[in-house]
N, CA, C and O of each residue as an XYZ file, in Angstrom:
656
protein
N     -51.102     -8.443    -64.347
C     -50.445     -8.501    -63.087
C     -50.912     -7.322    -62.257
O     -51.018     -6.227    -62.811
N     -51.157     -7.439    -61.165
C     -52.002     -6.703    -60.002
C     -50.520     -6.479    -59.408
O     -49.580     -7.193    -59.756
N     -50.408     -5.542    -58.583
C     -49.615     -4.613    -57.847
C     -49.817     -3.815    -56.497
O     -49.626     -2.605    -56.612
N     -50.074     -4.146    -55.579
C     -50.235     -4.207    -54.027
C     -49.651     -2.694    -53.869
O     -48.487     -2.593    -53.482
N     -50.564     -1.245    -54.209
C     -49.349     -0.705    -53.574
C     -49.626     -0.514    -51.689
O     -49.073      0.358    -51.018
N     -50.248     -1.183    -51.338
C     -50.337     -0.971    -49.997
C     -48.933     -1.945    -49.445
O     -48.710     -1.819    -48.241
N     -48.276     -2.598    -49.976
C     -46.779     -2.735    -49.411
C     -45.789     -1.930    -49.823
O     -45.400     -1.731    -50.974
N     -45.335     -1.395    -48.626
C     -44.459     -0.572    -48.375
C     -43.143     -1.205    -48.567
O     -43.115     -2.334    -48.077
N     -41.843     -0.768    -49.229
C     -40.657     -1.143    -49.431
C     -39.820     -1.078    -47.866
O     -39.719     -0.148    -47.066
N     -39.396     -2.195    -47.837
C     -39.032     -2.541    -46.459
C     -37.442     -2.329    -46.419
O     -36.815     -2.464    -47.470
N     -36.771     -1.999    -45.223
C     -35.871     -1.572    -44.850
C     -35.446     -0.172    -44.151
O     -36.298      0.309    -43.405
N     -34.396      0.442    -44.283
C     -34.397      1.529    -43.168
C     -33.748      2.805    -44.382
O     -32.872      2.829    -45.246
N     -34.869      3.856    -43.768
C     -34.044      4.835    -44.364
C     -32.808      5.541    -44.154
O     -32.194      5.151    -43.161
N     -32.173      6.637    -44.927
C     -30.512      7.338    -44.268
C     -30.765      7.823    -42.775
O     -29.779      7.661    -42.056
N     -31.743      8.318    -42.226
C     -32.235      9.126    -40.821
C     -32.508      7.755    -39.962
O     -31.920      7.520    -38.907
N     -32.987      7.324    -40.254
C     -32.790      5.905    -39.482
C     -31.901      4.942    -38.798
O     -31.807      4.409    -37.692
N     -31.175      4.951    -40.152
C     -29.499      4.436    -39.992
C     -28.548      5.261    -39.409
O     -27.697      4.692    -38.726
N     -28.489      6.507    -39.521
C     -27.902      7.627    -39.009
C     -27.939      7.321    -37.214
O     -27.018      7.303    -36.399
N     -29.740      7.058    -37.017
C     -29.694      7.330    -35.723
C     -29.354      5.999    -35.473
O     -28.134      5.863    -35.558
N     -29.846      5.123    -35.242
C     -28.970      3.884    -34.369
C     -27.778      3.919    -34.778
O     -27.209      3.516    -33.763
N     -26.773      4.152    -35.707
C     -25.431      4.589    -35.623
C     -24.997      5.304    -34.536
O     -23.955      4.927    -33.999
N     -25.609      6.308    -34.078
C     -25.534      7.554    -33.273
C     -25.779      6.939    -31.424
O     -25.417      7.380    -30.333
N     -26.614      5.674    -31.897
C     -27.316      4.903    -30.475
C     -25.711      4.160    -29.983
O     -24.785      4.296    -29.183
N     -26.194      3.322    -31.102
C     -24.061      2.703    -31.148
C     -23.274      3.662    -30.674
O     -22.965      3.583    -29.485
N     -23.026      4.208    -31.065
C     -21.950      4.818    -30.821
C     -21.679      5.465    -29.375
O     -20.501      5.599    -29.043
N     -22.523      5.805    -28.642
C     -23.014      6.228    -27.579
C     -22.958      5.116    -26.298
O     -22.409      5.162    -25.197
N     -23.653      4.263    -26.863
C     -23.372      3.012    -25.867
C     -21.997      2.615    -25.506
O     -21.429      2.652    -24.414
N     -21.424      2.066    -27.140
C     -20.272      1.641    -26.888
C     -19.016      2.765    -26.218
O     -17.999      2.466    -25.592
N     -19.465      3.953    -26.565
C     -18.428      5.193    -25.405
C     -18.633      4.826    -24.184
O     -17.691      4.795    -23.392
N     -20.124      4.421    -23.749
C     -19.959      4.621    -22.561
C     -19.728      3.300    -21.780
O     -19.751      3.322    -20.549
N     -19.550      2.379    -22.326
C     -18.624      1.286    -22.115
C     -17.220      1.006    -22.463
O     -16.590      0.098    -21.921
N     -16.821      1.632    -23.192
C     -15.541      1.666    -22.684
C     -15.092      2.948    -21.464
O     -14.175      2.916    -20.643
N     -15.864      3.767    -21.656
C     -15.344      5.136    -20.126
C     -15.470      4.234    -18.584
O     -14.823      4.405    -17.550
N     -16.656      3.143    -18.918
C     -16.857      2.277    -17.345
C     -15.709      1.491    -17.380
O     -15.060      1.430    -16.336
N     -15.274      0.806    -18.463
C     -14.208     -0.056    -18.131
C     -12.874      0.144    -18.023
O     -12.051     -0.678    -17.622
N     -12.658      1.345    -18.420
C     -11.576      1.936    -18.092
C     -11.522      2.789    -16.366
O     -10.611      2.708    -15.541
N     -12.740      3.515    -16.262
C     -12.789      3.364    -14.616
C     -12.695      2.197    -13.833
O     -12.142      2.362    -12.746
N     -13.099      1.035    -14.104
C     -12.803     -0.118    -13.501
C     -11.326     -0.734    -13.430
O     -10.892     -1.443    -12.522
N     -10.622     -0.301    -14.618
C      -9.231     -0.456    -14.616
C      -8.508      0.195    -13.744
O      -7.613     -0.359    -13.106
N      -8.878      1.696    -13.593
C      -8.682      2.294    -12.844
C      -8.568      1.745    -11.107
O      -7.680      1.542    -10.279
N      -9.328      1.706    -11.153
C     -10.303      1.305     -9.865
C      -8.860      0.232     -9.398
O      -7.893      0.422     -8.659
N      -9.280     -0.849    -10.187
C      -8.481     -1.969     -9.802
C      -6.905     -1.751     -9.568
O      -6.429     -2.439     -8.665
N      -6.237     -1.097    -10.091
C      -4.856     -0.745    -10.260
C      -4.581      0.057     -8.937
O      -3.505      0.093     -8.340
N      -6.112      0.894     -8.475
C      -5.716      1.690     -7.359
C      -5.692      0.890     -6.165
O      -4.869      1.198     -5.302
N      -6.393     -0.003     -5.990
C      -7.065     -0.977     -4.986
C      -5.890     -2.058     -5.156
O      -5.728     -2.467     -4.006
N      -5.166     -2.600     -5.823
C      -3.870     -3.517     -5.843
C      -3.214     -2.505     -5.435
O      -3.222     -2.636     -4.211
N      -2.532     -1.385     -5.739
C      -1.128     -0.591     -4.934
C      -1.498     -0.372     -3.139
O      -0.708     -0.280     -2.199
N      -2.786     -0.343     -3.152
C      -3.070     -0.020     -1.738
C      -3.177     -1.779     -0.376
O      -3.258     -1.784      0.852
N      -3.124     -2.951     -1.363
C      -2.958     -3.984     -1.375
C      -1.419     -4.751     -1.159
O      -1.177     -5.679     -0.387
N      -0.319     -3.950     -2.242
C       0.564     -3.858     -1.726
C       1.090     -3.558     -0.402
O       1.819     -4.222      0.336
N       0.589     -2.478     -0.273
C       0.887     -1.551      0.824
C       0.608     -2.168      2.276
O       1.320     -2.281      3.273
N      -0.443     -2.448      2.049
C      -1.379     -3.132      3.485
C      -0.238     -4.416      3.411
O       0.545     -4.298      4.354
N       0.044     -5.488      2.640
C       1.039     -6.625      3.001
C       2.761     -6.017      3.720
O       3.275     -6.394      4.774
N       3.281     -5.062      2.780
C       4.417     -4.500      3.367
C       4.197     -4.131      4.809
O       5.238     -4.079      5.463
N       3.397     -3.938      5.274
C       3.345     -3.125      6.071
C       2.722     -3.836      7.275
O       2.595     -3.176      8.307
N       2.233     -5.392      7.250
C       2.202     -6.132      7.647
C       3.302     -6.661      8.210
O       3.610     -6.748      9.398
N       4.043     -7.117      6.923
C       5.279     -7.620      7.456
C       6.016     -6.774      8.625
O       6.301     -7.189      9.748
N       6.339     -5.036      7.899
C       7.077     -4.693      8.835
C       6.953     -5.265      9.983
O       7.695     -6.061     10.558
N       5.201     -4.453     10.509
C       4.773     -4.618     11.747
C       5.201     -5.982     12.353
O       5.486     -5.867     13.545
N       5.317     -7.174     11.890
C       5.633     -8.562     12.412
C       6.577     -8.418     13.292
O       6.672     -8.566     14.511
N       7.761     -7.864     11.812
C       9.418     -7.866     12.098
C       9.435     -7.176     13.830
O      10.033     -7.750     14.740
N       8.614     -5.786     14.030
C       9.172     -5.094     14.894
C       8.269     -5.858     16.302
O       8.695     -5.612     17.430
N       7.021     -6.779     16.138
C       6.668     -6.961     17.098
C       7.675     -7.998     17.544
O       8.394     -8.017     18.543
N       7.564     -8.715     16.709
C       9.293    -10.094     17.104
C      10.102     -9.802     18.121
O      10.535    -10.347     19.136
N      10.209     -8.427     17.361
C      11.782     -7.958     18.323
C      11.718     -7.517     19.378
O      12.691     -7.520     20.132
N      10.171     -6.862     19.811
C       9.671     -6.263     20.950
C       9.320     -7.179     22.173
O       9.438     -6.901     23.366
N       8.774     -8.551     21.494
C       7.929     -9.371     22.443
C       9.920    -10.015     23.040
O      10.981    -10.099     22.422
N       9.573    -10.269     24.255
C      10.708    -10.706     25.168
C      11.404     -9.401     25.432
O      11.707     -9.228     26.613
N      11.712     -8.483     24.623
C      12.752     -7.598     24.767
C      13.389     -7.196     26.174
O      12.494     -6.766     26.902
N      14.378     -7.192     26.671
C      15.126     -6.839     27.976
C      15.063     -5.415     27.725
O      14.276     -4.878     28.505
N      15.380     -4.948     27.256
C      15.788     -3.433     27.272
C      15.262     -2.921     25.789
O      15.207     -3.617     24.775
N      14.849     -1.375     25.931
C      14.641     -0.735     24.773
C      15.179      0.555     25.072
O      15.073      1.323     26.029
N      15.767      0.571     24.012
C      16.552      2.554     24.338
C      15.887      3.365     23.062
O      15.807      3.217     21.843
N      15.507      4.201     23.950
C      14.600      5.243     23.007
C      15.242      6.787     23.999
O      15.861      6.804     25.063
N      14.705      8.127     22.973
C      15.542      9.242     23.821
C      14.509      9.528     25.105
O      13.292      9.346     25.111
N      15.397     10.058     26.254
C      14.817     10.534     27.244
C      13.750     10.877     27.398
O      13.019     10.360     28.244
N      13.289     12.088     26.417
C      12.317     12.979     26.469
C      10.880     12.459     26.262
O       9.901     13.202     26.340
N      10.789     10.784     25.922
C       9.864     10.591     24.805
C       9.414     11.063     23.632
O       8.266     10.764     23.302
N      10.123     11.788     22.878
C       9.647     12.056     21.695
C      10.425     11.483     20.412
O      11.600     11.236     20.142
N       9.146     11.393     19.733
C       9.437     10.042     18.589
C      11.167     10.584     17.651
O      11.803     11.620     17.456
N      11.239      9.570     17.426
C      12.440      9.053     16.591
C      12.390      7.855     15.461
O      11.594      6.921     15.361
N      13.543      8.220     14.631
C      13.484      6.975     13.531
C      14.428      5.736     13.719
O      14.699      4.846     12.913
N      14.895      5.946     15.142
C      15.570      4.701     15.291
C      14.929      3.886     16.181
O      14.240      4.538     16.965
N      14.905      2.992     16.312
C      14.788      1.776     17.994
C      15.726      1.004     18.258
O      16.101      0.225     17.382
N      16.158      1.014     19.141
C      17.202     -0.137     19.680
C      16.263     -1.183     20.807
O      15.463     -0.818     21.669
N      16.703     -2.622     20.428
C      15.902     -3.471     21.485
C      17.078     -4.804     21.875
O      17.614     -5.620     21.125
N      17.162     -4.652     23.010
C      17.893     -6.085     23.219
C      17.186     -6.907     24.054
O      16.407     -6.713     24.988
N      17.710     -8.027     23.411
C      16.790     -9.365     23.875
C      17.450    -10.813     23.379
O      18.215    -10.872     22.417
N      16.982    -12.175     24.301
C      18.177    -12.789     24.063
C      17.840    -14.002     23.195
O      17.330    -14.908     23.854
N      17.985    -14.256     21.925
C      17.789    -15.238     21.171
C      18.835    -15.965     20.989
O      20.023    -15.740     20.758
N      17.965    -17.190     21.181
C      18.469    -18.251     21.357
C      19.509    -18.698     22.706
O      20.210    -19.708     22.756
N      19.418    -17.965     23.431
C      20.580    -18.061     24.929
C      21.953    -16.883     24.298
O      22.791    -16.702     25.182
N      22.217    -16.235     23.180
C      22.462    -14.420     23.135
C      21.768    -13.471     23.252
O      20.691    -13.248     22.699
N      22.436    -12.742     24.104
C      22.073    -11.470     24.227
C      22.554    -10.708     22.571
O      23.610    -10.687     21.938
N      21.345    -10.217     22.360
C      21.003     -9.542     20.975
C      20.363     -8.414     20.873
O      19.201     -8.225     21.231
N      21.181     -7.533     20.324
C      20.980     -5.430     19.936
C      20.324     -5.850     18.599
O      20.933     -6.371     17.665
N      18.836     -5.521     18.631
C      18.382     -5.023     17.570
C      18.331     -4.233     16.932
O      17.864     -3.571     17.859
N      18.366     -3.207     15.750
C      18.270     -1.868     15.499
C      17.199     -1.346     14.302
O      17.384     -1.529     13.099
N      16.172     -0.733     14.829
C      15.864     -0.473     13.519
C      15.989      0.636     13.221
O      15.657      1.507     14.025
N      16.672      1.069     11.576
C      16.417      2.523     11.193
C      15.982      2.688      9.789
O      15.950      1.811      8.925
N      15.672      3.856      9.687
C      15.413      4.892      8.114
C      16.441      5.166      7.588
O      17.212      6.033      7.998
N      16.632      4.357      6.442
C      18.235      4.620      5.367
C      17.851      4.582      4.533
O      17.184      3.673      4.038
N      18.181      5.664      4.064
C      17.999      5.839      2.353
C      16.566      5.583      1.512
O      16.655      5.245      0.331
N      15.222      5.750      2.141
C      14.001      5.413      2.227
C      13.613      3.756      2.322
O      12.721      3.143      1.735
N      14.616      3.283      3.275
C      14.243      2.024      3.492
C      14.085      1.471      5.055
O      14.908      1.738      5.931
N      13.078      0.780      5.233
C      13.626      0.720      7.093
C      14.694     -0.827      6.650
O      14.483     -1.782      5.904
N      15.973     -0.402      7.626
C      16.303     -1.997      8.159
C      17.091     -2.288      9.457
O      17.483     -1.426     10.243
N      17.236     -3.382      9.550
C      17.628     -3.973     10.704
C      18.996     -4.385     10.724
O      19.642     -5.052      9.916
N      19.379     -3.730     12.059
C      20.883     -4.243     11.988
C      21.445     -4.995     13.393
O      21.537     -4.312     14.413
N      21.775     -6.261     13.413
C      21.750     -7.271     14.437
C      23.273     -7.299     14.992
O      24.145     -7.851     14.322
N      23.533     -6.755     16.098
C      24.814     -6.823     16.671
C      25.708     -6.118     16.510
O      26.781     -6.459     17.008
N      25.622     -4.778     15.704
C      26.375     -4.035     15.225
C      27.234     -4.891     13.560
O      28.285     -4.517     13.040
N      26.511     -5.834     13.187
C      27.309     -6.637     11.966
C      25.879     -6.309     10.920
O      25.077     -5.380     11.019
N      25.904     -7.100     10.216
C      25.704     -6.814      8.915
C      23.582     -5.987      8.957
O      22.685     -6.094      9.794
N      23.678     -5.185      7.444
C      22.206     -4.114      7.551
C      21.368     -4.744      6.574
O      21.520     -4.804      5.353
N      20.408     -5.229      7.346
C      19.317     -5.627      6.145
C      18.452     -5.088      5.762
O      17.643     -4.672      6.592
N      18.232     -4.859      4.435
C      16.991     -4.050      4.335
C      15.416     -4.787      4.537
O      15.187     -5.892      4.045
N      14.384     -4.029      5.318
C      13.368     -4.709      5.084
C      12.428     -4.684      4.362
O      12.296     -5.845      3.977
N      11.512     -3.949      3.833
C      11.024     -3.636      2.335
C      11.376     -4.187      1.764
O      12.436     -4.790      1.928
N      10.468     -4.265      0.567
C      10.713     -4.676     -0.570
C      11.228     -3.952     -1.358
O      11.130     -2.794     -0.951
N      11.915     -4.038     -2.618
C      12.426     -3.036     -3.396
C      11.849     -1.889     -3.993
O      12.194     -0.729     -4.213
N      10.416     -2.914     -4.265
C       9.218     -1.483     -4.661
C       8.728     -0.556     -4.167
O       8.158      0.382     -4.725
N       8.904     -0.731     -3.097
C       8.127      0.250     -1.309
C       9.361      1.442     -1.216
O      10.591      1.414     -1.170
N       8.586      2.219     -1.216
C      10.186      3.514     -0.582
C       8.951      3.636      1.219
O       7.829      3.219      1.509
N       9.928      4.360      1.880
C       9.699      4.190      3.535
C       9.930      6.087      3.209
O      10.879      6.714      2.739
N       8.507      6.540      3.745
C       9.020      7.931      3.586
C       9.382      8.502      4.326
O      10.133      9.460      4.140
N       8.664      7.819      6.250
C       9.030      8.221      7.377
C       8.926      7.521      8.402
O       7.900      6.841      8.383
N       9.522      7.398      9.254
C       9.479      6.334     10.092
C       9.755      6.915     11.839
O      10.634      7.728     12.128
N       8.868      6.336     12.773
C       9.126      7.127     13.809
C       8.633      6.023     15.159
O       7.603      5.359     15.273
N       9.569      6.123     15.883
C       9.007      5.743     17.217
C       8.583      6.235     18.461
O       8.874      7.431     18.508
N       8.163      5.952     19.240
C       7.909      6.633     20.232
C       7.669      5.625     21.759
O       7.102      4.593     21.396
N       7.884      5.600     23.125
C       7.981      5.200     24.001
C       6.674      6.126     24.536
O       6.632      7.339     24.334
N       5.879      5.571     25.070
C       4.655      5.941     25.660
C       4.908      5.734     27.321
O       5.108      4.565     27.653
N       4.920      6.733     28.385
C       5.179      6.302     30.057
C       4.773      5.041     30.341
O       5.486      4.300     31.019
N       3.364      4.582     29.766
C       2.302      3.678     29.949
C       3.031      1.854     29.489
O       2.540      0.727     29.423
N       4.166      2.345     29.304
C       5.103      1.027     29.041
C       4.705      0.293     27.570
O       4.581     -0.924     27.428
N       4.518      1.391     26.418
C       4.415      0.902     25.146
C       5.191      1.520     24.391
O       5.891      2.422     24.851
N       5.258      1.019     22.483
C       6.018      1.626     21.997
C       5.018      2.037     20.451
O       4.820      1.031     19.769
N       4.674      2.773     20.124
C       4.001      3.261     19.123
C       5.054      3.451     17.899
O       5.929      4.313     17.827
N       4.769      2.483     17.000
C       5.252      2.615     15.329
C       4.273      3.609     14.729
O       3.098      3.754     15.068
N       5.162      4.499     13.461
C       4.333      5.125     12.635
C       5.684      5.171     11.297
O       6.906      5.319     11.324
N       4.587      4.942     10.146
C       5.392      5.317      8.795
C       4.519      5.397      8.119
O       3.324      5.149      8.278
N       5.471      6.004      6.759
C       4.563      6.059      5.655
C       5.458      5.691      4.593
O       6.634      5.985      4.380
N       4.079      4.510      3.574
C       4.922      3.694      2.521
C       4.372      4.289      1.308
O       3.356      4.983      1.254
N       5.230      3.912      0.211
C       5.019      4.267     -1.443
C       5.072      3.392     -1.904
O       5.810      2.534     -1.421
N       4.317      3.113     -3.102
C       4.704      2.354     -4.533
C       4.167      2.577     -5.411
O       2.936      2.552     -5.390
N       4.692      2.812     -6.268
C       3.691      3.252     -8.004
C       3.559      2.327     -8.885
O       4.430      1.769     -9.552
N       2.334      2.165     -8.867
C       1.380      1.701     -9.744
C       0.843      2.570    -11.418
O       0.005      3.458    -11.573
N       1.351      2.161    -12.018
C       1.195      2.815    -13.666
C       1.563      3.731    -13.613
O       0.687      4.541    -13.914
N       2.907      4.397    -13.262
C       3.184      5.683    -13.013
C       3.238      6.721    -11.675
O       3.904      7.721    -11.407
N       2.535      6.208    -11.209
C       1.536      6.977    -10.528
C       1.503      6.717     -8.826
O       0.958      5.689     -8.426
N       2.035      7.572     -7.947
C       2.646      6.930     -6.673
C       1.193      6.611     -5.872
O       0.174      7.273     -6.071
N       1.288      5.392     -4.859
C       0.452      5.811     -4.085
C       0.867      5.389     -2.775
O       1.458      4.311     -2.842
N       0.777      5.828     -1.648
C       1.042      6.467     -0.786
C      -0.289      6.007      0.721
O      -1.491      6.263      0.788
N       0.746      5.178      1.840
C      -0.312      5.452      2.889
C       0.157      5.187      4.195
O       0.963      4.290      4.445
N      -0.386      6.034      5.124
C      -0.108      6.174      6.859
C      -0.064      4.900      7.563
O      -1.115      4.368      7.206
N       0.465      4.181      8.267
C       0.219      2.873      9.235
C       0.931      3.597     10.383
O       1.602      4.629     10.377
N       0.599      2.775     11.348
C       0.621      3.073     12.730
C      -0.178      1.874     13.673
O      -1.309      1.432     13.473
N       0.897      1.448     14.896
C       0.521      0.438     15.144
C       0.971      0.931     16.717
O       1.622      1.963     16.883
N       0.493     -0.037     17.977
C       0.937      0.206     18.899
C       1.380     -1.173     19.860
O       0.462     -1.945     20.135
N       2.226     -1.367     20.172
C       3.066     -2.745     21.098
C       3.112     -2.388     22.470
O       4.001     -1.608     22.812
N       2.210     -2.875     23.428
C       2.037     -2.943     24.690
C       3.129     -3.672     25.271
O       3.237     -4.783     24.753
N       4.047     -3.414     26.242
C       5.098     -4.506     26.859
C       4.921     -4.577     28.024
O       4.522     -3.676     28.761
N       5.267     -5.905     28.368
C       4.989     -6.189     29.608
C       5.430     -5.453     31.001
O       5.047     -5.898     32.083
């Protein structure tokens, strides 16, 4: 029997195995560090998603109340405040709108009778302010919260309602 030693015993040595272990291992870190930034990512980009819809709505609520409005009482001086008062007549009544900042919530209170909150439960309202512009407008500004995994996040809106 003849014996080939020109074949070499095939497979991988300990330094071999060591290192693509070491390759592995490396890769797969750095796939999970991306996908956990992507989690990231996403969780931040939904709270700020939230935010942008709340804050939508508000804006609706207060243009509603603005468009027709007869009267708006804001203070003398023009300088902003967290209340608005608007009357205007729905449905053939004359109707006092009110909006204010309670308890980090804006709401509305119709006729001096019952206070609704507008937010959602998740949203805190951190500040809320109006302002009467000479130029016959009324400039909204607030700032909303909601936490997402702990973790608040937080953003400025500001809108402006031209009246006729």
């Amino acid at each position: 029997m003849v014996i080939d030693k020109s074949i070499k015993n095939r497979g991988f040595t300990l330094i071999e195995t060591i290192i693509y272990l070491a390759l592995f291992a490396i890769i797969i870190g750095g796939g999970l560090v991306a996908s956990y930034q992507i989690i990231q990512g996403t969780d931040a980009a939904f709270g700020h998603i939230i935010l942008q819809g709340e804050a939508n709505f508000l804006f609706r609520k207060i243009n509603w109340a603005l468009n027709g409005a007869t009267s708006i009482i804001t203070p003398p001086n023009s300088a902003p405040t967290a209340d608005l008062i608007v009357n205007k007549d729905i449905a053939g009544s004359a109707t006092q709108l009110k909006f204010t900042l309670e308890d980090k919530n804006i709401t509305l209170e119709r006729n001096s009778s019952g206070v609704k909150v507008l937010n959602s439960s998740n949203i805190t309202v951190d500040s809320l302010s109006f302002k009467q512009d000479p130029i016959n407008s009324i400039t909204t500004d607030f700032t909303l919260t909601t936490f997402q995994n702990g973790k608040p996040v937080s953003q400025n809106f500001s809108t402006t309602n031209y009246l006729p």
